[in-house]
N, C-alpha and C positions, 0 to 999 in steps of 0.2 A: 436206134434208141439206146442199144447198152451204149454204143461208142460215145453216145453224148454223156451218160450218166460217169465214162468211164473219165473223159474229158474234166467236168466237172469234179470229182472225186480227188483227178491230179492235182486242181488248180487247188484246191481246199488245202489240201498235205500239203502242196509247195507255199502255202499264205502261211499256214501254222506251224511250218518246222521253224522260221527264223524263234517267233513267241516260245517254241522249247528249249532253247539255247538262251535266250535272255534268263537275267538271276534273278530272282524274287527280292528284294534289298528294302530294308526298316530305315527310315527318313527319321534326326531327331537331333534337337539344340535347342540354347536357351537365348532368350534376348531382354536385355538388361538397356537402361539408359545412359548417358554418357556419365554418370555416378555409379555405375554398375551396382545399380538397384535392382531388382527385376519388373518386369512390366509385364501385369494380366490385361487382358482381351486384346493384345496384337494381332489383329490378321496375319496369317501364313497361307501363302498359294505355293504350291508346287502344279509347274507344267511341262508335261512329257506329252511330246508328239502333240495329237489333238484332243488328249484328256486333261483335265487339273482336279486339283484337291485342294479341300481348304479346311484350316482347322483355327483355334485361336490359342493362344498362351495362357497358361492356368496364371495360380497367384505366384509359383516360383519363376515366372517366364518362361517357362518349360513347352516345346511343342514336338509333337511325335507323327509318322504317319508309318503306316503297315504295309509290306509288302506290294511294295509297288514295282512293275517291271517295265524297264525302259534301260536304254542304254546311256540316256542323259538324262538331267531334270536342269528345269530353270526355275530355281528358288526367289519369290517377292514376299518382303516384310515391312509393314507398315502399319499406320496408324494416323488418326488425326492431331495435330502435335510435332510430327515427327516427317523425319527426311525419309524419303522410300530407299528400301534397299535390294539390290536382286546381285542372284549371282547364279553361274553357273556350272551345273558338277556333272561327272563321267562315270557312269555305276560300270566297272570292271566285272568280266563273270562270277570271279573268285569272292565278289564284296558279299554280303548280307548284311550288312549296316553302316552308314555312314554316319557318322557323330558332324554337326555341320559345327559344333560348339559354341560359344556364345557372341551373339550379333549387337554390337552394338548401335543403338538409333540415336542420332542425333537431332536434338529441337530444328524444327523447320517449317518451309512452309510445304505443303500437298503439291508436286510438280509433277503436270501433264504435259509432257512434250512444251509446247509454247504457252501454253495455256496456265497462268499461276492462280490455285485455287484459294483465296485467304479465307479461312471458317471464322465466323466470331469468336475471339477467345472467350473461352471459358474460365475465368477470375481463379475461380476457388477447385479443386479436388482432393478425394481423398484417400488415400491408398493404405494398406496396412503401414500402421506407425508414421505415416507423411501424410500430410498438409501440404498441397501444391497450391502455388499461384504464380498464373502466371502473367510477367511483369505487363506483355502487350495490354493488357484488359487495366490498365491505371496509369496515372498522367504521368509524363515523365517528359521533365526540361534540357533541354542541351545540357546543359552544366550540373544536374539534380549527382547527388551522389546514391549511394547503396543506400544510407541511413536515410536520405529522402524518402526511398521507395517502401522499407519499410515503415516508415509513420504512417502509409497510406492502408497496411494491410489489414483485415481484421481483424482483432484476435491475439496483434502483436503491439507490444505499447515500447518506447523509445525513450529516456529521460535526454537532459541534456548534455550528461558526461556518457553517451551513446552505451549505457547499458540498454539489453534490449530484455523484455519479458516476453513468455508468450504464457498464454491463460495460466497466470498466474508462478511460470517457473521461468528461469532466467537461462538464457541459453548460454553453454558452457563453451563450445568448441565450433568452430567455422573450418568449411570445407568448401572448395571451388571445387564442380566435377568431378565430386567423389574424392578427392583428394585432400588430402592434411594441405593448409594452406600455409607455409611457414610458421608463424608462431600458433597456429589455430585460434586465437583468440580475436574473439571478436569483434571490442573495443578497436583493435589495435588497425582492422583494414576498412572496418563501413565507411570511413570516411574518407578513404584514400580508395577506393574502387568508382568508377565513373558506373551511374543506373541504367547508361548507356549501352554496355556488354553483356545486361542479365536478359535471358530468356525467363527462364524460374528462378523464384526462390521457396525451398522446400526448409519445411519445419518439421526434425522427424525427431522421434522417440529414437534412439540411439540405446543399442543393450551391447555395444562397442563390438569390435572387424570380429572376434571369433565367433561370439553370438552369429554375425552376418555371416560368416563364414558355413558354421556347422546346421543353420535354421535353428537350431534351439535359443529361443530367446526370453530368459529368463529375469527374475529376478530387479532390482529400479532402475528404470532406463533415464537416459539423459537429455536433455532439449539440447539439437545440433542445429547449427545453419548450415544449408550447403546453397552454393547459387551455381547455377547451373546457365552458363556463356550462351550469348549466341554462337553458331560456325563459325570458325576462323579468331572467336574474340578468345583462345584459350591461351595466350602468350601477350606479352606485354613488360615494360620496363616504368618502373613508377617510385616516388619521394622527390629528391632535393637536396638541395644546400640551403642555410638561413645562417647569415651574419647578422646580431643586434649588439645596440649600445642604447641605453637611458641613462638617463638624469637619476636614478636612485643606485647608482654606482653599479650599472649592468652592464654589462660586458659579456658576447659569449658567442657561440657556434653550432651549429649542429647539421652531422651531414647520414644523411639513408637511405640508399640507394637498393630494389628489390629489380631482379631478372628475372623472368619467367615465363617459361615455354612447356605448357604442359607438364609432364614429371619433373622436369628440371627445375630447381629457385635454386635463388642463391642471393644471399642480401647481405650488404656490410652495413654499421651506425657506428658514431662517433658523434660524441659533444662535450662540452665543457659550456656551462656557464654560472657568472657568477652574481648576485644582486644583494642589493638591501632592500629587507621588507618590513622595516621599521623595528623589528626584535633585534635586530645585527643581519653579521653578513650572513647568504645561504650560500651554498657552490654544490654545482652537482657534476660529476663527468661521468661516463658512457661509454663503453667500446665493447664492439660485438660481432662477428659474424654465421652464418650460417648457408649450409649448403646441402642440399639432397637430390639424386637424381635415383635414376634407374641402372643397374649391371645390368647389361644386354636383357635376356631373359629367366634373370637369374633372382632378380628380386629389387628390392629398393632402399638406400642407405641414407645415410643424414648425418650428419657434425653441426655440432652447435655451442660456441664459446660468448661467453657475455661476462663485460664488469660493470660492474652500477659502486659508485662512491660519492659521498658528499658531507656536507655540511646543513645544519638547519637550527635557527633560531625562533625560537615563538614565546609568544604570553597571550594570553586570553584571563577574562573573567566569569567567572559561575557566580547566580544568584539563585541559592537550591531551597525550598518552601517544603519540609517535608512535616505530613501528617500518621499519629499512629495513638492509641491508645495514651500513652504518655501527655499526649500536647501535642503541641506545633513547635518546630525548630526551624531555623532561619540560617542558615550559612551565608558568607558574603569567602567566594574566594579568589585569591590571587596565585596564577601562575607563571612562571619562568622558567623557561627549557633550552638545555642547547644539546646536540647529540651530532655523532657522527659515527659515517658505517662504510666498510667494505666490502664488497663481495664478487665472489667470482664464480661461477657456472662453466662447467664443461661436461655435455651429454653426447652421446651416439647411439644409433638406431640401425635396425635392419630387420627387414620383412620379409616372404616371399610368400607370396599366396599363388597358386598353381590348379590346376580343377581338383584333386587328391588332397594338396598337402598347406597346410596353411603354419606359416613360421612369422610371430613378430618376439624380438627381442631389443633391450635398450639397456645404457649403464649410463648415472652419472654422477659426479662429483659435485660438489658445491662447499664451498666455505665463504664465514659472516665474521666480520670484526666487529663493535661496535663501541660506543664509547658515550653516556650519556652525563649530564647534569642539571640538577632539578631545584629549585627555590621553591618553596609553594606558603601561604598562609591560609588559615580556616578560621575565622572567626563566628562562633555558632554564637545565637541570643535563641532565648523561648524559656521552654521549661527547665532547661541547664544553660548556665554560661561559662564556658569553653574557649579555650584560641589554641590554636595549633600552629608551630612555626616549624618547617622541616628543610632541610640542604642537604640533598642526596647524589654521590657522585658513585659511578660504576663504569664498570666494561666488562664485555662477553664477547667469548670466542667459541663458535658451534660450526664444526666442517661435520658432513656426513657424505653419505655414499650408499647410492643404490643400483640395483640393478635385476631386469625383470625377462623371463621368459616365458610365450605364452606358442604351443604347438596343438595342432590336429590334424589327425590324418584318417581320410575317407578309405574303408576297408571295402571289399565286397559291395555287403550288404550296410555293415556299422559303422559307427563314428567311434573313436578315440582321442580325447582330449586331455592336455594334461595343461598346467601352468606353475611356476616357481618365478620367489621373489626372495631376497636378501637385502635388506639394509642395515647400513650402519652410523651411528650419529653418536656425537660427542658433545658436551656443552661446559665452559668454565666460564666461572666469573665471578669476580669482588664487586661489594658493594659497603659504601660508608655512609651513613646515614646517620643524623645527628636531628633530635626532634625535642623543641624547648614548648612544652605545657605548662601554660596558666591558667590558673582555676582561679575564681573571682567565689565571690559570698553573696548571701542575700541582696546584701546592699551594692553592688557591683563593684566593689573592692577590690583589686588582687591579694590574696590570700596564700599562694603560692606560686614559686616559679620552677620549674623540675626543668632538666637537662640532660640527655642520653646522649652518649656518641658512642653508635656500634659499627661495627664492621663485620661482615658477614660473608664467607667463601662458599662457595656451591659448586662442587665438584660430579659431573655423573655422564654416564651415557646410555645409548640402545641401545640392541641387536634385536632385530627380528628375520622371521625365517617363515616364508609362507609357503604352501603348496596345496595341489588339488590335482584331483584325477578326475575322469567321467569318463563312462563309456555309456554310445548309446545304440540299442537293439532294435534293429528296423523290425517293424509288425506289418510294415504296409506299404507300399510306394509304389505310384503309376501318377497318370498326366492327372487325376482328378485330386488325389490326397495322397499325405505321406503320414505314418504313424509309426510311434518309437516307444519303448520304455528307456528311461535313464538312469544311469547311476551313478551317483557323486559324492565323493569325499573334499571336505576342504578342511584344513588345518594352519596353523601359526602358531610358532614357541617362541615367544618374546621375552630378555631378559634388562631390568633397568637398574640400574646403579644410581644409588645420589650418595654423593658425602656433602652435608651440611654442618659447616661448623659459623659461633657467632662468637666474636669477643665483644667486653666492651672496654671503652680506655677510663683507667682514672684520673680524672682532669687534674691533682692533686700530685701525683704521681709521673703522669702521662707515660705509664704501664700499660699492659691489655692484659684482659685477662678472660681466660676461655669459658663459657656459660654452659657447662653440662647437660642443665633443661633444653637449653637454647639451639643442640646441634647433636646432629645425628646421621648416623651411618647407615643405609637402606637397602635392600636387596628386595625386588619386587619380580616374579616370575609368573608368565600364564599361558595358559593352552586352550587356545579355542578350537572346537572342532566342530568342521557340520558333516551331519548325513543325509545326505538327500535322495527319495524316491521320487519318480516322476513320472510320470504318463505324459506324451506331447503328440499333440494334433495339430496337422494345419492342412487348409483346402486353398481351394482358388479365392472363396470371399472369407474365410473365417479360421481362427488359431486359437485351440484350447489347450492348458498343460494345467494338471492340476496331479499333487503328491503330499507327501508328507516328510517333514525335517525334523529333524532332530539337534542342539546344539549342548554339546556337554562340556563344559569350562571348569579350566580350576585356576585358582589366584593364589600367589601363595608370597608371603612378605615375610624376609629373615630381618633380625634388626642382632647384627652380632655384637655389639656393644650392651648390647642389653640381654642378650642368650635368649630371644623370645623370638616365636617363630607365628605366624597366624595364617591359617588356610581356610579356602571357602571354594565347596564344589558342589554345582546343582547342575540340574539339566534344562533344557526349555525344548519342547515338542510342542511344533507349528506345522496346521496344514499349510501348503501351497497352492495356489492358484488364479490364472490365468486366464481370460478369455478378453477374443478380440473378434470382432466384426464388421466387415466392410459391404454393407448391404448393395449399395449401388456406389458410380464415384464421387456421386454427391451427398451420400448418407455413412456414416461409421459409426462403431459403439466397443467402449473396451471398458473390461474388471478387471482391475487387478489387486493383490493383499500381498504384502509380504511383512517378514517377521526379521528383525533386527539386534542383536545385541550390544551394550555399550559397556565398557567395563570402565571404573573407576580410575581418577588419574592418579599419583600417587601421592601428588600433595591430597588430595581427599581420604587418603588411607592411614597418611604418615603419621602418628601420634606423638608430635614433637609439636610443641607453641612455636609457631611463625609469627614473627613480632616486628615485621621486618614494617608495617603500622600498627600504633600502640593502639589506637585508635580502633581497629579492629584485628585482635587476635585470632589467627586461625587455628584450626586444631581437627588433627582428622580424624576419621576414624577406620579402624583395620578389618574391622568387622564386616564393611560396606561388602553389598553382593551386587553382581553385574545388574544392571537393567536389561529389561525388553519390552521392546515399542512393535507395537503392533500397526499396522497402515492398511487403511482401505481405500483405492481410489476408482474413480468411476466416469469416464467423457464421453461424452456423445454431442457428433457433429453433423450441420444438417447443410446443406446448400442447392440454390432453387436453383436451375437452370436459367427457366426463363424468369423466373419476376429478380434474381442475383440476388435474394437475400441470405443472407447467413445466419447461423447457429450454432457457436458454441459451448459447453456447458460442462462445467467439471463440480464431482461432488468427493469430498476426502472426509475421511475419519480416522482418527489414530487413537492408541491410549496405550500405557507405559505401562508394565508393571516393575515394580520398585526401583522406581523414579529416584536418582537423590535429589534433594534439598537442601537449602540451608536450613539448619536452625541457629538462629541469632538467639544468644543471651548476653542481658544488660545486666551488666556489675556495676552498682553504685558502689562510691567511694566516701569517706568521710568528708569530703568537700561540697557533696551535693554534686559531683560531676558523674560521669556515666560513661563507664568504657563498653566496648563489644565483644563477644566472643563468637567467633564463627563456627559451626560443629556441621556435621554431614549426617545425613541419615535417607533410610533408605524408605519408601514411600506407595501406594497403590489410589486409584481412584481417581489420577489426573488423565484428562481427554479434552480432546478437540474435534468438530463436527466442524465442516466448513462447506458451502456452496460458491461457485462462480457463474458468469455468464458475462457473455459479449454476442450482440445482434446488431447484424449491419443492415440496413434498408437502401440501395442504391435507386437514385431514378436518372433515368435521362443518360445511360450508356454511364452509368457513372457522374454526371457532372453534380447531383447531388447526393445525397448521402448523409442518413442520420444512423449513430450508432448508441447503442445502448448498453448500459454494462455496469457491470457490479459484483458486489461479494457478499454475505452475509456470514456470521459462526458462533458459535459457541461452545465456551471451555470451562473447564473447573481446574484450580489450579491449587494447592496444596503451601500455606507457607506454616511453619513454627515457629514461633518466639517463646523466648524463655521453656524450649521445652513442651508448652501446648499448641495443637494444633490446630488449625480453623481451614474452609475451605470455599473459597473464593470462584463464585461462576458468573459469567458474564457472559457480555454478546457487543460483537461487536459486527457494523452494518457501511458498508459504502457502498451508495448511487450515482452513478455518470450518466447524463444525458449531453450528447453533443450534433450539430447538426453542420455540414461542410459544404459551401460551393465550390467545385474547383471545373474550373477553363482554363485554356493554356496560360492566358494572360492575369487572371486575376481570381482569387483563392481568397475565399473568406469563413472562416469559423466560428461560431457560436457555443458555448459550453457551460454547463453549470452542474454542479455537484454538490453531494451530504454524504456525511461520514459520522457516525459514533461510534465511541468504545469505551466499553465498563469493562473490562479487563485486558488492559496493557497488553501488548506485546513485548516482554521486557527483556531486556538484554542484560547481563550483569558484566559482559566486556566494555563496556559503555563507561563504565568507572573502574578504575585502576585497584587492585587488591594488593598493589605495592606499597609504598612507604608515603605517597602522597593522599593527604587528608581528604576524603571526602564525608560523605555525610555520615554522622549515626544516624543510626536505626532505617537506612537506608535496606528493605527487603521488596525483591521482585517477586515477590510470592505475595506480597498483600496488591488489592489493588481496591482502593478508598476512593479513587479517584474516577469521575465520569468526563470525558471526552466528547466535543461536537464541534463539527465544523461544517461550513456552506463556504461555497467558491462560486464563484461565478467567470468568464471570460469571453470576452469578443478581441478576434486578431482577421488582421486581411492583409494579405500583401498584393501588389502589384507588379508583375514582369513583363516588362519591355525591353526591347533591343539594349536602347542604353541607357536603359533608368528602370531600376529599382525599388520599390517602397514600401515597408510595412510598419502598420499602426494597429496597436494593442493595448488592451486595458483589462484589468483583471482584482476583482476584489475578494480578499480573505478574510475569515473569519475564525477564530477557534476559542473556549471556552471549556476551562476547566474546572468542577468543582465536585462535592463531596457529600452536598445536602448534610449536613451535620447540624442536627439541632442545639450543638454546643456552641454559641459564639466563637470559642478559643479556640478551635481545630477546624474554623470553617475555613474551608480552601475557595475564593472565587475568583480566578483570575479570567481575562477575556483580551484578546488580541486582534484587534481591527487593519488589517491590512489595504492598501489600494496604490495601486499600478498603473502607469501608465507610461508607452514607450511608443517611441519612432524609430525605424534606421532605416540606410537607406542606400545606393549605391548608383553612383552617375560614369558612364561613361562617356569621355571626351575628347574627340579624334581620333576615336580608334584605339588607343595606348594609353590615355590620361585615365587616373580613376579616381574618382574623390567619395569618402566615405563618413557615412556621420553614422551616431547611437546617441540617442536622448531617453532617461527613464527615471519620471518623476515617483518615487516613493513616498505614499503619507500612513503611517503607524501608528498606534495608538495602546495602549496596557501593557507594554513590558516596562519593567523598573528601571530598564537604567534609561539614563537621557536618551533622547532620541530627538537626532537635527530634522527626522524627514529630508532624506539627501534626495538634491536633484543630482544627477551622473549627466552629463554630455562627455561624450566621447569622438574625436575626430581625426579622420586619417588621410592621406591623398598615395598615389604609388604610380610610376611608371612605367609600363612596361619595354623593353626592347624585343628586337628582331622580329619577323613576321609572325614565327609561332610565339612572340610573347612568355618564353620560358625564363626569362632573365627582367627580375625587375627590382626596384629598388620602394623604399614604402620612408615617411614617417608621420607617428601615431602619437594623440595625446589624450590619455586615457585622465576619467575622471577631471577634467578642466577645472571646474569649479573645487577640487578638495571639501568633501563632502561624503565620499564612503565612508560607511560603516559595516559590520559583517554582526548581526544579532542574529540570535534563532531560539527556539525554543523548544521543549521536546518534555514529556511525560513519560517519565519511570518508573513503573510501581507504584509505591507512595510518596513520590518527589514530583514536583514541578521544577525544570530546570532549566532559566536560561543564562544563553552565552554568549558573551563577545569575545572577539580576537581582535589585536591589534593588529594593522598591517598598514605599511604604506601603498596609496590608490590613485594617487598623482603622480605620474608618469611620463614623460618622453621617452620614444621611442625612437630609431635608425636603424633600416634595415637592406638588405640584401639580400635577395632569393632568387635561386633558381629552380624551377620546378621541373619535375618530369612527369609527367602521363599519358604515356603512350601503347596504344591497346591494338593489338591486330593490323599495326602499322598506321591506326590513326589516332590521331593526335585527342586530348582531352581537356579541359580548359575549365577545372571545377570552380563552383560558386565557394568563397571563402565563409567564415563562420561570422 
């Protein structure tokens, strides 16, 4: 019996001595997606011998496992969505930790040995700051481009010159794969990318790479697109050649040609072309290249050179209706413009982000020529009769030069952040302007003719000098939560120069002579600075920061011709804060507030009459104190699994404190005629409350789908005349109901909408504060005017093989008026639109293609004539070779001669509409050769 116990005993010791010599070793990496985002609830297995372990990825992609002993592991990472990934590692005695570092997963399908498992996609998720969807789960044609796919998504709306919005913000910057996409810009690839390559496209909150970098992400984030390739579709060569010639003296070229293999682009353009568009001739030319790759492991660079030059002629007409206390006033006017410009761009970039250390830096230069000349008449009727005749000739030369550094480096425990910027910009330019007023009498007589011809130099430039520090103090950090306090200084010393001087000539003489009032020498100098505390929190579903700022500024404006000096220093102390939460993938909610400063520009400060329109004098004031705009915003996103309806919903409130304004005063003259003076002041009590919403309802795997959606707000807005103030609140209301079939072959929609608004959204860069005449008493601070409009639309197209068709109709409505129990200031204008269109596309034999557009226009309440143009438009094109990359086209736009270009629009207290001249009868001759080609297969997009 002992020898059995003794037996036993050995075998025990000899099983357990190898387990004493194995090392205890800590398991741990992060797994991001092919945009090196990070990805929560990924599966991780780890398998040693005949145990395993499983853990899942927090919200950083973060996974950890403890003290495991084995001599191997064989690491699997996956998820639904995603390509599986394993690998295998060798735990040495000497290890206690293996960092496995960060795993990239690539979109895929679930693959079992032979076995391929397809899950239903799932449309819509939600992840902190991202909006996922993905492309599988919506319809998509051989030939659809990227802008196809987003028309379809919810929540995202598309116009026709491929701006895109999402709930209500317009996305800035486009990234394929996490990556800057050449130009980033938007516009410039949806429609040049085939919807054939996307796996996803992600909608995210963007607080830009160091934000990403360091996790603290603060402060107004940015709407980015990024599309996210199927495997293998992350390289591709794509543009073209196009040779045209037309019958309105066109002539011209254009070639752009883009490379790209993952980090690497590189893209050349060039064009020249040159037309007439009925104002004279226009000419534009074009040459540019760019290139960025990767340094081994070193980081990533870019160059980028571009010239853009041309020519451009135009005239249009305004018929402007404006109402105010005074009366009503009537302008009728005519304009004629030519200009031409220069300019050249050369920038460089380099980045290096590393797990530690995060480096982006860039410089770049730029210089503008330009060269304009202007004719313009105003003839105002109403309660004053006025004509304004002006011919204004100038040129400007403005080069500047920037350049930016943005560093962080992960300590121990802390973060250290720093960033610095420098620019510098320069601007010169004359200007002659010559403006003939006739003032008319009671009985519409001319009464007087006056005559000015000035000439006017404007000499000045910047410098500015920005920087910021931050460091941030870990409190907290493991797989569950990380917590920090932070500490940040931001600063910028800006210095501006203007020299303004005005002659005028004596026509008697033809002398100049220099206007003292008229010109002035400016020194304008400011310090902004912020202090920021912060507390930041983030977990697996949720992210809180909240602190307090401080912003202490000084302004300060020398005028050394005059020995007078003016300063203005306050402070603005604003809480901070931040929350976000991602409840499940199909649920999220975020708050966010931040606080802003705006400091006045220096024509608002300069206290010299700009007369550069007599018509309205401007006149600053030096006294002006910065503004601060306060913003509250608030979304929340909801999305059903199974029933795939959606929910998104965004709620904003802002208000300013001292706001500038104008204040407009009217100087009668002994003529009975009325000039302007424009003066600045500084303002409290203007705000805006707004709500959004878009709900999608899908049935039938998608084939149908009604969406719902709209805005509602309300604002008070501040304007002064003459010095008194009044204060203006309104609401303004837009309802979308639309309902969608779509199947492969045939897509039909349904649409009808209302919109009101009692106070404008008004722009004041919408009219020219130069020398050409527009309206008195024109103030985007009054708003007299009520707004309503109904739309309605039904469109359906049809696709087949080799025939094309779609047929649409669409009726508008809008009305403008004022309710004014005074006859003489009632405003009631009303605009009846109706639409109707066909195009359509045949192909024949394979290569042959013949193309029409038909779109009957009937209009109704705008003033000027109106033909009701019918457009037929007709094209045929060729293709060669098997791939059809080479083809030749011609097109004859507008057949009948019959465009017209009207529009009309509400400003404040104006009703304004407009035509432009252009020639719409066209022949065309073309040449092209395309390229699109993605992961080695070919792409063969639907044209526009």
């Amino acid at each position: 019996m002992k020898n059995f116990l003794l037996l036993i005993s050995l075998l025990l010791l000899l099983a357990y001595t190898p387990s004493l010599a194995q090392t205890s070793c800590d398991i741990k990496g992060s797994v991001t997606d092919s945009t090196k985002k990070a990805i929560s609830g990924i599966t991780v297995k780890i398998t040693f011998g005949k145990d395993s372990s499983y853990t899942t990825t927090d919200d950083r992609g973060s996974f950890s496992f403890f003290k495991i002993s084995a001599k191997s592991i064989l690491l699997n990472v996956g998820g639904i969505g995603y390509k599986n990934y394993a690998a295998k590692y060798t735990i040495k005695p000497d290890m206690s930790e293996i960092d496995v570092g960060t795993i990239i997963l690539k979109g895929g399908e679930i693959s079992l040995e032979d076995v391929v498992i397809k899950a239903k996609p799932v449309a819509i998720k939600y992840k902190q700051d991202t909006v996922e969807y993905d492309a599988n789960a919506f319809h998509i044609q051989e030939d659809d481009r990227v802008s196809d796919l987003l028309k379809q998504l919810p929540g995202v709306e598309i116009d026709e010159n491929d701006n895109v919005i999402a709930m209500g913000k317009g996305l800035t910057k486009l990234r394929v794969n996490g990556r800057d996409f050449f130009t980033n810009n938007v516009k410039d690839f949806i429609s040049k990318l085939p919807a054939g390559i996307v796996s996803k496209i992600q909608v995210i909150d963007d607080f830009g790479d160091q934000a990403n970098f360091t996790g603290i992400k603060v402060g107004e984030s940015q709407k980015m697109l990024n599309i996210v390739t199927k495997p293998g579709m992350d390289n591709g060569q794509f543009g073209g050649f196009a040779f045209t010639g037309g019958t309105n003296k066109q002539i011209g070229g254009n070639g752009n040609v883009n490379l790209w293999n993952a980090t690497k682009q590189s893209n050349g353009n060039i064009g020249y072309n040159v037309a007439d568009n009925g104002a004279g001739i226009s000419e534009n030319r074009n040459i540019g290249f760019s290139h960025s790759d990767k340094l081994k492991d070193k980081g990533n660079f870019g160059v980028n050179y571009s010239y853009r030059g041309g020519t451009n002629n135009a005239t249009n007409t305004q018929a402007v209706e404006t109402v105010s206390s005074l009366g009503k006033l009537n302008s009728q006017i005519e304009n004629r413009s030519s200009s031409g410009n220069n300019g050249h761009n050369f920038s460089l970039n380099y980045n290096q982000i590393s797990k530690k250390v995060f480096l982006l830096s860039s410089a770049s230069f730029e210089t503008n020529n330009s060269q304009s000349q202007n004719n313009s008449s105003n003839l105002q009727t109403g309660f004053t009769r006025q004509d304004f005749i002006n011919n204004t000739r100038g040129n400007n030369r403005s080069p500047s030069f920037r350049t930016n550094l943005e560093f962080s480096k992960k300590l121990t425990k802390n973060t250290f952040s720093g960033n610095f910027s420098f620019s510098s910009s320069s601007n010169q330019s004359e200007q002659n302007v010559v403006t003939n007023t006739l003032y008319y009498n009671a009985g519409g007589n001319l009464e007087k003719d006056s005559l000015l011809n000035r000439t006017v130099y404007n000499k000045g430039g910047n410098r500015q000098f920005s920087f910021g520090l931050t460091y941030g103090i870990s409190l907290k950090k493991d797989t569950l939560m990380s917590r920090s306090l932070n500490f940040s200084y931001r600063g910028s010393i800006g210095v501006t120069n203007s020299d303004l001087q005005t002659f005028v000539l004596n026509p008697s003489t033809f002398s100049s002579t220099r206007v003292d009032s008229l010109s002035v020498l400016t020194k304008n100098s400011t310090l902004n600075q912020s202090l920021d505390l912060r507390y930041y929190q983030t977990g697996k579903k949720g992210r809180l920061s909240i602190g307090l700022n401080a912003r202490p500024n000084l302004i300060r404006n020398e005028y050394p011709e005059e020995g007078s000096t003016y300063s203005n220093n306050y402070i603005n102390i604003s809480p901070t804060f931040s929350y976000s939460k991602t409840f499940t993938s199909t649920k999220s909610l975020s708050v966010n507030y931040n606080g802003q400063n705006n400091n006045p520009g220096i024509s608002q400060m300069q206290p010299v009459r700009n007369t550069q329109n007599l018509q309205n004098i401007v006149i600053g004031n030096p006294d002006l104190k910065s503004s601060f705009s306060h913003s509250v915003s608030s979304n929340f996103n909801y999305f059903g699994k199974k029933s795939e309806i959606s929910v998104q919903s965004g709620l904003a409130f802002s208000a300013t404190q001292n706001e500038i304004v104008n204040n407009i005063i009217l100087i009668p003259d002994t003529l009975g005629a009325y000039k302007q003076e424009t003066r600045f002041e500084n303002v409290n009590g203007n705000y805006n409350v707004s709500i959004n919403y878009n709900i999608n309802i899908p049935f039938k795997s998608r084939k149908y789908t009604i969406s719902i959606g709209g805005n509602a707000g309300n604002s008070r807005k501040t304007a002064i005349v003459n010095s008194i103030r009044s204060f203006n609140k309104g609401y303004n209301i837009s309802q979308n109901l639309s309902g969608t079939m779509n199947t492969k072959k045939l897509t039909t929609t349904i649409s009808m909408g209302y919109n009101m608004d009692t106070n404008n959204d008004n722009n004041l860069n919408a009219f020219s504060a130069g020398p050409t005449s527009y309206n008195l008493l024109l103030n985007t601070g009054q708003s007299f005017i009520k707004t309503e409009g109904y739309q309605a639309g039904l469109s359906s197209s049809l696709k087949l093989k080799i025939l094309r068709i779609s047929l649409n109709g669409r009726y508008n409505t809008s009305k403008n008026n004022n309710n004014s129990s005074t006859t003489s200031l009632q405003v009631n204008t009303q605009i009846h639109n109706f639409n109707f269109g066909a195009s359509g596309t045949a192909t024949l034999f394979t290569s042959y293609y013949l193309n029409f557009s038909a779109n009957k226009q009937i209009t109704r309440g705008y003033s000027f004539n109106n033909t009701n143009p019918f457009i037929i438009n007709l094209g045929a094109e060729k293709a060669f070779f098997k791939s059809k990359v080479l083809s030749c086209s011609i097109n004859v736009n507008d057949l009948l001669n019959q465009g017209n270009n009207i529009s009309q629009q509400v400003l404040g207290n104006s009703v304004i509409e407009s035509r432009s001249n252009q020639v719409t009868r066209v022949v065309t001759f073309g040449l092209n050769y395309n390229i699109s080609r993605f992961g080695g297969k070919s792409f063969r997009l639907r044209k526009d």
